[in-house]
TORVOLUM-899970 format. One record per residue (C-alpha): x, z, y. Coordinates in steps of 0.05 Angstrom, whole numbers, plus 5000, padded with zeros to 4 digits. Layout:
BEGIN
<<X, Z, Y>>;
...
end
This chain:
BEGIN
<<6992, 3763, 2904>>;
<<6989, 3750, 2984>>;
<<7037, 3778, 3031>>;
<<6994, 3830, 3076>>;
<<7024, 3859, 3143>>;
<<6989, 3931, 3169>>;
<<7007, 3960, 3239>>;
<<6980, 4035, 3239>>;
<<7007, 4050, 3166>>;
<<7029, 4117, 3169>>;
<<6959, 4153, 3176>>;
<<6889, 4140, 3168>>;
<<6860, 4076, 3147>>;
<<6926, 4044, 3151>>;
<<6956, 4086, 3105>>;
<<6897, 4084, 3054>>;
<<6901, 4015, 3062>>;
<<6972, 4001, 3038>>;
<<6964, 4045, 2988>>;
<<6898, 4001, 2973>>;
<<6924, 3932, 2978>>;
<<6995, 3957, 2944>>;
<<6948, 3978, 2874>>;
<<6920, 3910, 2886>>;
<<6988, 3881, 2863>>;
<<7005, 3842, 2938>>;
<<7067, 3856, 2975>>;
<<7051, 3900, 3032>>;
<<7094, 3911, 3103>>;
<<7080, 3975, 3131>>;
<<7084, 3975, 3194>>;
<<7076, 4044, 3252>>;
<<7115, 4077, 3308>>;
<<7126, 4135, 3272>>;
<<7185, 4126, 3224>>;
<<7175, 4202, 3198>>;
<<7108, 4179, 3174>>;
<<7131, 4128, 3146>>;
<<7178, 4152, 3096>>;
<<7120, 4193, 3056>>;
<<7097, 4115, 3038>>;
<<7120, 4104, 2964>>;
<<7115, 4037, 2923>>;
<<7159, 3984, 2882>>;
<<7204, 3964, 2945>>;
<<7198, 3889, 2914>>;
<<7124, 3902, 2942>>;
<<7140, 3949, 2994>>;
<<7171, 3946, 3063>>;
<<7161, 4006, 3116>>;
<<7187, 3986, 3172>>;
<<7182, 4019, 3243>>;
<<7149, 3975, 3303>>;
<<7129, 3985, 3366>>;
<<7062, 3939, 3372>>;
<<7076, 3939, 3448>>;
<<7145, 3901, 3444>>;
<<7125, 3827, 3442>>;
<<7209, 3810, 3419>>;
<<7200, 3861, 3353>>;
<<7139, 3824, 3336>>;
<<7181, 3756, 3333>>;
<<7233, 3778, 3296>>;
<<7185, 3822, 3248>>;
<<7163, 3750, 3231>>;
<<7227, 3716, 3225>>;
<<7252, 3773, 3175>>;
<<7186, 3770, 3139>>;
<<7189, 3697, 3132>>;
<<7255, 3701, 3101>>;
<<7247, 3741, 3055>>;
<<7173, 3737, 3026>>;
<<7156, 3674, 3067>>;
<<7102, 3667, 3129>>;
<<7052, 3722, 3117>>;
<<6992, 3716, 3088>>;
<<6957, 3764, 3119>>;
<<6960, 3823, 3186>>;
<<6923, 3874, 3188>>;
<<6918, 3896, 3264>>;
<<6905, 3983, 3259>>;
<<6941, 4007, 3303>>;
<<6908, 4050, 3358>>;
<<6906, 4114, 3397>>;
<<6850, 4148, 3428>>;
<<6845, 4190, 3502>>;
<<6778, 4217, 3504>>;
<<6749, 4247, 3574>>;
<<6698, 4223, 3631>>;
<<6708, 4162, 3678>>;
<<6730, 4212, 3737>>;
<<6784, 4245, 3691>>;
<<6820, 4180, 3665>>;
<<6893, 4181, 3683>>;
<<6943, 4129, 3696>>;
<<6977, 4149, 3638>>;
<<6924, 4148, 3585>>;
<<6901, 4087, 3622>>;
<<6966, 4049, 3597>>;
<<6975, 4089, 3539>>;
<<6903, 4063, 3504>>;
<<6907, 3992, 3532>>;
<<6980, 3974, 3518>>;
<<6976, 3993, 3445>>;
<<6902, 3987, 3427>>;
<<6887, 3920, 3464>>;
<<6961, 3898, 3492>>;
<<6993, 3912, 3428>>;
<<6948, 3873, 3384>>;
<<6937, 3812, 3417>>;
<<7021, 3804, 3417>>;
<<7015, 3803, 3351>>;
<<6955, 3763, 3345>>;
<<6992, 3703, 3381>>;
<<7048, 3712, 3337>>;
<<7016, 3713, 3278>>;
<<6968, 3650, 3297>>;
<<7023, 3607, 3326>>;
<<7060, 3619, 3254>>;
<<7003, 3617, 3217>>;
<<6975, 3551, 3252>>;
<<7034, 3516, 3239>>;
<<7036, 3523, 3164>>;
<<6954, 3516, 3166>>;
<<6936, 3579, 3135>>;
<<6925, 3660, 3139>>;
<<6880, 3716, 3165>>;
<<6885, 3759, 3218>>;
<<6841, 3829, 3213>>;
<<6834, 3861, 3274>>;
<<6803, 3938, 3271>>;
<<6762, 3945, 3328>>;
<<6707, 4000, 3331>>;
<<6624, 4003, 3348>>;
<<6658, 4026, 3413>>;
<<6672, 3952, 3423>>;
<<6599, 3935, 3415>>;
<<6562, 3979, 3451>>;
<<6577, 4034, 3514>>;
<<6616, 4109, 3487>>;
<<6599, 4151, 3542>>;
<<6661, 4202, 3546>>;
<<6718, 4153, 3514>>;
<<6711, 4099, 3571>>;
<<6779, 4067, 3563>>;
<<6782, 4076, 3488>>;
<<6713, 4035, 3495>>;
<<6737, 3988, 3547>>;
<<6805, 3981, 3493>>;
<<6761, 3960, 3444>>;
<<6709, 3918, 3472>>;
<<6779, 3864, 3494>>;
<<6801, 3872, 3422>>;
<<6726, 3845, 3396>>;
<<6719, 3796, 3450>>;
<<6797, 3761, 3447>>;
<<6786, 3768, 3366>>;
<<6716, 3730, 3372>>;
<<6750, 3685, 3433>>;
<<6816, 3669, 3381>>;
<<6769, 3658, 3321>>;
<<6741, 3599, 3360>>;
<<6804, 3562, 3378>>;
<<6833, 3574, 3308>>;
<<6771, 3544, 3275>>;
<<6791, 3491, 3231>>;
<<6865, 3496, 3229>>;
<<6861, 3540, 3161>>;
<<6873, 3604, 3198>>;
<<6805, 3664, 3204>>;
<<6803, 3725, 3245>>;
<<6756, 3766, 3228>>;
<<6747, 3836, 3276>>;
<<6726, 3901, 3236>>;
<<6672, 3957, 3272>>;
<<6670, 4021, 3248>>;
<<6628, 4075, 3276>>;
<<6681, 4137, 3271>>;
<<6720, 4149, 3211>>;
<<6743, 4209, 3183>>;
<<6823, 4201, 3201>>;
<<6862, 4244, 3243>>;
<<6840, 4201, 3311>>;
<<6768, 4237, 3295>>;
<<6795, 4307, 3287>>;
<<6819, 4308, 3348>>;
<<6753, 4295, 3380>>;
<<6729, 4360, 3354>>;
<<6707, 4416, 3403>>;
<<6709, 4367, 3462>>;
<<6639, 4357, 3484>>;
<<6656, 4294, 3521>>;
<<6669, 4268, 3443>>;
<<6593, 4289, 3431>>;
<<6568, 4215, 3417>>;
<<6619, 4206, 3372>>;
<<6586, 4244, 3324>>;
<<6513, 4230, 3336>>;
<<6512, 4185, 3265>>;
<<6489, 4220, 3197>>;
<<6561, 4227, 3175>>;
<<6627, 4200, 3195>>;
<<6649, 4138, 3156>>;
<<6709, 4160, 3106>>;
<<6774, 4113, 3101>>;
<<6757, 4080, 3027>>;
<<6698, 4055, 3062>>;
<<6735, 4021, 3109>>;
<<6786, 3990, 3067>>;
<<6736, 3962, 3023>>;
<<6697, 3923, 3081>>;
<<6765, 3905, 3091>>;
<<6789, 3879, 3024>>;
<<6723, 3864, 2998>>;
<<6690, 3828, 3046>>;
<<6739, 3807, 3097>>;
<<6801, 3786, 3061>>;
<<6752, 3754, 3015>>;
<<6691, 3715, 3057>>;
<<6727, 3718, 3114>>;
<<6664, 3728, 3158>>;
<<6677, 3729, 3242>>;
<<6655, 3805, 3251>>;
<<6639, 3858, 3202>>;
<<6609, 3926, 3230>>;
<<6603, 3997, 3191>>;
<<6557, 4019, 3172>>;
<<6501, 3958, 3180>>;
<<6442, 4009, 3208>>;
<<6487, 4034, 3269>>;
<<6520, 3965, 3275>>;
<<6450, 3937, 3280>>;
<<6431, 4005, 3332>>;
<<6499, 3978, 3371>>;
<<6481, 3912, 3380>>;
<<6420, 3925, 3411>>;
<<6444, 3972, 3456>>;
<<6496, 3908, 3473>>;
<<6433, 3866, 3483>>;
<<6399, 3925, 3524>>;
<<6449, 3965, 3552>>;
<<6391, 3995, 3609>>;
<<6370, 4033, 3543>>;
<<6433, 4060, 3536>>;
<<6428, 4112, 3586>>;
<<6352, 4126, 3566>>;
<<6380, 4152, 3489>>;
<<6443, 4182, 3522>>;
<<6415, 4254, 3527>>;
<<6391, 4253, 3453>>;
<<6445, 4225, 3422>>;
<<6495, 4277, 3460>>;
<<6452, 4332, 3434>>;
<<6456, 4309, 3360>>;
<<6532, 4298, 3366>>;
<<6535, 4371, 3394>>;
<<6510, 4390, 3329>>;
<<6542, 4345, 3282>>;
<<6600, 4356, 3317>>;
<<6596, 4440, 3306>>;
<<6598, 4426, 3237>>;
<<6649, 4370, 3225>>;
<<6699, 4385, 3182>>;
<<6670, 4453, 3154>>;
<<6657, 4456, 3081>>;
<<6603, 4425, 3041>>;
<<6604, 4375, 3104>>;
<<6624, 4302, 3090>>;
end
């Protein structure tokens, strides 16, 4: 039984995740902003916390960890979810979405990175997950700062991996491609969310918690990205982003079409 923290709980792959790691037997935190949310979480409260937090507020983070320490001990485990998405072109970012996407999805999680590796580092163990996206890996025409949120969360992950190596403490960053969760829903019917779709089918949330579980909680590798085929199409891109604009056309065009259909039935 390890004690697992998860910001993002109350929807999505945070939720499926606690639900996850909860049938698992560990003791789970669930952490999220939205307290509402929150209450529809149901477990053995000897395994159980919900608890609301605001990833943003570098003071809750501390004293999340001093309750959590006294009462289940130093955690074994966070589980960095957490995020919100403002799609729209580079000329139609606003000041608000601007500090909306970075303080939670990038800001947010490295607070609670530190927190968790200073605490961790001291008793010379624990994992820290951080849920990034392909977005981090390779240019998302039409979510620009979601992209540019995610491409700091991969690069401080891979950055605190390296100066945590060898004091017993991983972090391993996660990369979906999208996920069926209420972040891609809302994507739907914008064509500046075209790309997003341009894969055979969007990834579902089981899929992600078991890269999660399975391979990151238990190899503890230094990046994992879903699925392998557009992971391996993403980091080429990375290595050649001149091609990137070359592909953009086609790739639009197929999300127009997958994206028409998302979410209709006999679709996945």
């Amino acid at each position: 039984m390890q004690h697992i923290m998860v910001t993002g709980a109350a929807s999505g792959i945070g939720r499926e995740l606690v639900s996850r790691l909860l049938a698992d037997g560990h003791r789970v935190q669930a952490l999220d902003v939205n307290d509402v949310a929150l209450q529809g979480l149901t477990g053995d409260p000897e395994r159980l916390e919900c608890r609301v937090l605001d990833v943003r507020d570098g003071q809750a983070w501390e004293q999340l960890f001093d309750e959590a320490s006294a009462r289940w001990g130093c955690p074994d485990v966070l589980i960095n979810v957490a995020g919100v998405l403002r799609h729209g072109y580079c000329w139609e970012v606003t000041a608000e979405d601007l500090d909306l996407t970075l303080d939670i999805n990038t800001k947010g999680l490295i607070l609670g990175t530190a927190v968790a590796a200073r605490r961790m580092r001291e008793r010379g163990a624990g994992q820290i997950i951080n849920v990034a996206s392909l977005a981090g890996v390779t240019p998302a025409p039409g979510l620009p700062v979601y992209c540019a949120s995610k491409f700091a969360v991969r690069g401080f992950s891979l950055a605190a991996a390296t100066e945590l190596h060898g004091s017993g403490v991983a972090v391993t960053v996660v990369c979906p491609d999208a996920v069926q969760t209420p972040m891609l829903d809302q994507q739907r019917g914008h064509e500046q969310t075209a790309v997003t779709f341009s894969g055979n089918r969007p990834l579902t949330v089981q899929e992600v918690c078991d890269a999660i579980v399975d391979q990151a909680m238990v190899h503890r590798p230094l990046e994992i990205l879903l699925p392998r085929s557009r992971g391996v199409i993403a980091k080429l891109a990375s290595l050649m982003p001149g091609l990137v604009p070359r592909v953009y056309r086609f790739m639009r065009e197929r999300g127009l079409k997958q994206q028409a259909t998302y979410g209709t039935p006999g679709q996945d």
